[in-house]
C-alpha positions as CSV (number, residue, x, y, z in Angstrom):
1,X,11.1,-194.1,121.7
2,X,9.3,-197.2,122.6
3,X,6.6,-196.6,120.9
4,X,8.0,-195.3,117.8
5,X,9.6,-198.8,117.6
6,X,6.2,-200.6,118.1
7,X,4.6,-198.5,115.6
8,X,7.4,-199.3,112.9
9,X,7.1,-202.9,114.5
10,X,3.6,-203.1,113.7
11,X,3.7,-201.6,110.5
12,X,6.4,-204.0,109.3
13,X,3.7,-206.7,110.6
14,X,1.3,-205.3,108.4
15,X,3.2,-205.0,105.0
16,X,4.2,-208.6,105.9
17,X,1.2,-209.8,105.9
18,X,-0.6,-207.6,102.9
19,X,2.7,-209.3,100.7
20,X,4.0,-212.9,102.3
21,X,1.1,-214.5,100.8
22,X,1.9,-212.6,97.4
23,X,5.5,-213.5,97.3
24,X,4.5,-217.2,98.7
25,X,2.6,-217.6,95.6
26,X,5.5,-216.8,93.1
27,X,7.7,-218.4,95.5
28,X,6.7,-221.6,97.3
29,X,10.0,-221.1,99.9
30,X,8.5,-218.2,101.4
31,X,5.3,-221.3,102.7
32,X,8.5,-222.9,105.0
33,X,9.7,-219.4,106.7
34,X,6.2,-218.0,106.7
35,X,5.4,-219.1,110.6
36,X,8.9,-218.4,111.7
37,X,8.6,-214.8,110.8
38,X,5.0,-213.7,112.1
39,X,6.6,-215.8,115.2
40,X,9.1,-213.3,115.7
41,X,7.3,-210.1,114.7
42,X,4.5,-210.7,117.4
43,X,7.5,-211.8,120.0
44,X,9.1,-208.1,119.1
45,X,5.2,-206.7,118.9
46,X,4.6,-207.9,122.5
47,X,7.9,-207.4,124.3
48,X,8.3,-204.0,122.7
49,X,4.1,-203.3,123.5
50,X,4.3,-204.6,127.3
51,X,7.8,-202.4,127.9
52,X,6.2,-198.8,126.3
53,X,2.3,-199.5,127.8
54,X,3.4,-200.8,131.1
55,X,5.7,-197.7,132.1
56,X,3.0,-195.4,131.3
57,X,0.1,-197.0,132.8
58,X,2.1,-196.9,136.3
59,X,3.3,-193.1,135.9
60,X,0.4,-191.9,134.6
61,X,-2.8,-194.5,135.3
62,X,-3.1,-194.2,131.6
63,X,-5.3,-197.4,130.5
64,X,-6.7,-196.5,127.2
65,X,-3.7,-197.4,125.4
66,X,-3.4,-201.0,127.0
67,X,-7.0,-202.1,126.1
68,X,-6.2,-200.9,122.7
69,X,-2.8,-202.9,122.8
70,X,-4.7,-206.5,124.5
71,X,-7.6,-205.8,121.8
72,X,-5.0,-205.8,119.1
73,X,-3.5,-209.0,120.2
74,X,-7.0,-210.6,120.3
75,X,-7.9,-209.5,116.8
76,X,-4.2,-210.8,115.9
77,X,-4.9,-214.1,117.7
78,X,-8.3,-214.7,116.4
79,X,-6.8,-214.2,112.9
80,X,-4.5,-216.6,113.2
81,X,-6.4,-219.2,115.0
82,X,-9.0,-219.2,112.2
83,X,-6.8,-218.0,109.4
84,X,-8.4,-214.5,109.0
85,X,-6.4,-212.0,107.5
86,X,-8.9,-209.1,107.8
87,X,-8.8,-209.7,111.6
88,X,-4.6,-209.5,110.9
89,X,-5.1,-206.3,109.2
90,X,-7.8,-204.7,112.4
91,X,-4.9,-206.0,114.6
92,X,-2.3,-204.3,113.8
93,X,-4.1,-201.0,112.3
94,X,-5.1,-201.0,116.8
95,X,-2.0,-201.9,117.8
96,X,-0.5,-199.0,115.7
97,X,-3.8,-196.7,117.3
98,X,-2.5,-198.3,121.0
99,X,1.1,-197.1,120.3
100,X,0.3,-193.5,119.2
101,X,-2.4,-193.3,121.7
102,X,0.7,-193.9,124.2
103,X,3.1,-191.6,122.6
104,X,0.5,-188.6,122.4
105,X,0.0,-189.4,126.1
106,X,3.4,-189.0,127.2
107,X,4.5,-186.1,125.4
108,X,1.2,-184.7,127.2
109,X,2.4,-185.3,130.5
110,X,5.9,-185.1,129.5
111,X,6.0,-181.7,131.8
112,X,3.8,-183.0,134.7
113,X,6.3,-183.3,137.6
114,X,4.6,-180.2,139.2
115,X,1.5,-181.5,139.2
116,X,1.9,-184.0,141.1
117,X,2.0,-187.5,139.2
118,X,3.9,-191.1,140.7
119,X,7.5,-190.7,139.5
């Protein structure tokens, strides 16, 4: 379920940023919430991110899907830092990669009690 809400976290992200600029150009108002808004989403992106990636990596030593997820950030950061959206964009399309990554994992080992993994 956590992941499912950080995809559809990440993909709201992404529309945001492919239209705020858009609507901030027919609408100046949009300039004076703009930073408020990506300030939440990528609050919700990481709180939602740490919570789904960390449970799996200690049930299943699953890491894949965490570098992903801290690669995402750092494209995110860079972007922002230096006012990039294509870095924005290559963010978010591996956050969304880090979250399915995740879910395909654990409906992998959603049956591996019997085989002997940490919870």
């Amino acid at each position: 379920m956590k992941d499912k809400i950080g995809i559809w976290a990440s993909v709201i992200c992404l529309i945001h940023c492919l239209f705020f600029p858009l609507l901030a150009t027919v609408f100046p108002i949009f300039l004076d919430i703009d930073w408020k808004v990506e300030v939440i989403l990528l609050i919700l992106a990481l709180v939602v991110g740490s919570l789904s990636f960390i449970d799996n990596i200690f049930k299943h030593k699953y890491f894949l899907s965490i570098i992903f997820f801290l690669l995402g950030f750092l494209f995110i950061f860079v972007g922002v830092i230096f006012s990039v959206g294509f870095f924005h964009f290559i963010g978010l399309i591996t956050l969304i990669t880090a979250h399915y990554l995740n879910f395909k994992k654990i409906k992998q080992t959603d049956g591996c009690h019997p085989h002997g993994c940490n919870h």
